[in-house]
C-alpha positions in Angstrom: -2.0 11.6 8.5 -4.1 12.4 5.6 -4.7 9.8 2.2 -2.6 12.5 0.2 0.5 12.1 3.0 -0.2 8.5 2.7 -0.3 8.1 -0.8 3.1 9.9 -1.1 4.8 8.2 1.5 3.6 4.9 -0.2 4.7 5.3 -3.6 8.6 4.7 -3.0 7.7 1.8 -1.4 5.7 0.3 -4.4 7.8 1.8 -6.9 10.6 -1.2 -6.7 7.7 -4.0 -7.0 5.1 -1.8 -10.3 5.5 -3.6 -13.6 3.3 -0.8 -15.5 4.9 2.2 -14.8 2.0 4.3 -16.6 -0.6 2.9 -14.3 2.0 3.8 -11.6 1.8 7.5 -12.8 -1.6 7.8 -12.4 -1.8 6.3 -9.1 -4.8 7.0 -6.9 -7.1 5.3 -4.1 -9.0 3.2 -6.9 -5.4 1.7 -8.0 -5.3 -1.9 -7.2 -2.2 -3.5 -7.0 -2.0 -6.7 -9.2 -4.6 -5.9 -11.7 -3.6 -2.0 -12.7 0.0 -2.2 -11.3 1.0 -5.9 -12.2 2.7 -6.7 -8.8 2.6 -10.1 -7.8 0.6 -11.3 -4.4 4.7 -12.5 -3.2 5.7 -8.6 -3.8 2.6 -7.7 -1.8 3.8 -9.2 1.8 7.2 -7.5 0.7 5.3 -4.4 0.4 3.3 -4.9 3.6 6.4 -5.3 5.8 8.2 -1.9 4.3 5.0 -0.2 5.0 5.0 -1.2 8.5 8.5 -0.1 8.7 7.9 3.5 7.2 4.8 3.6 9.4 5.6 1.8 12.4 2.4 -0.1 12.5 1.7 -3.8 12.9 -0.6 -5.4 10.5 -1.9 -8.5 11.0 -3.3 -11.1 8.6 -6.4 -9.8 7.9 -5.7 -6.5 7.4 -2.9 -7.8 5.4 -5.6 -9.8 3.1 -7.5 -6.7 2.8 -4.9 -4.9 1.4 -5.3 -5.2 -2.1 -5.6 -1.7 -3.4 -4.6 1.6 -2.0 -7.6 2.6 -1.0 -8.1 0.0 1.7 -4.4 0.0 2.0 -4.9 3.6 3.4 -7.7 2.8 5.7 -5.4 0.2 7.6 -3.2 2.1 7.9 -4.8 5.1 9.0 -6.6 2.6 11.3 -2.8 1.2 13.2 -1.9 5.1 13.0 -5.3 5.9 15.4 -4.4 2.9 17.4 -0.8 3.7 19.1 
């Protein structure tokens, strides 16, 4: 799966959580998630577990710390994806 696929498939799942909607518009791999979308770190674990539902991976902690912004967001998970 490639970072555009990725990137599409994530955005309904951090729609529900984005209190800037223009950053949200102009999401890309540089977007970080608290400081240019405004969701709190207690959304994040929320956001986490509906990505491993729509990817059907298994993150664990330290992934899960490192995912602070899409672009390392998309790394994991392109990461879990190679691993099944």
């Amino acid at each position: 799966m490639n970072k555009e696929e990725i990137i599409e498939k994530l955005k309904p799942i951090v729609k529900p959580f984005v209190k800037d909607d223009d950053a949200f518009e102009n999401i890309n791999e540089q977007t970080h998630f608290i400081k240019d979308l405004n969701i709190n770190s207690a959304n994040l674990v929320d956001i986490v577990l509906d990505v491993e539902e729509a990817f059907d991976i298994e993150i664990d902690n330290e992934s899960m710390e490192k995912m602070l912004d899409l672009e390392h967001t998309i790394i994991i998970i392109q990461t879990k994806l190679a691993e099944k």
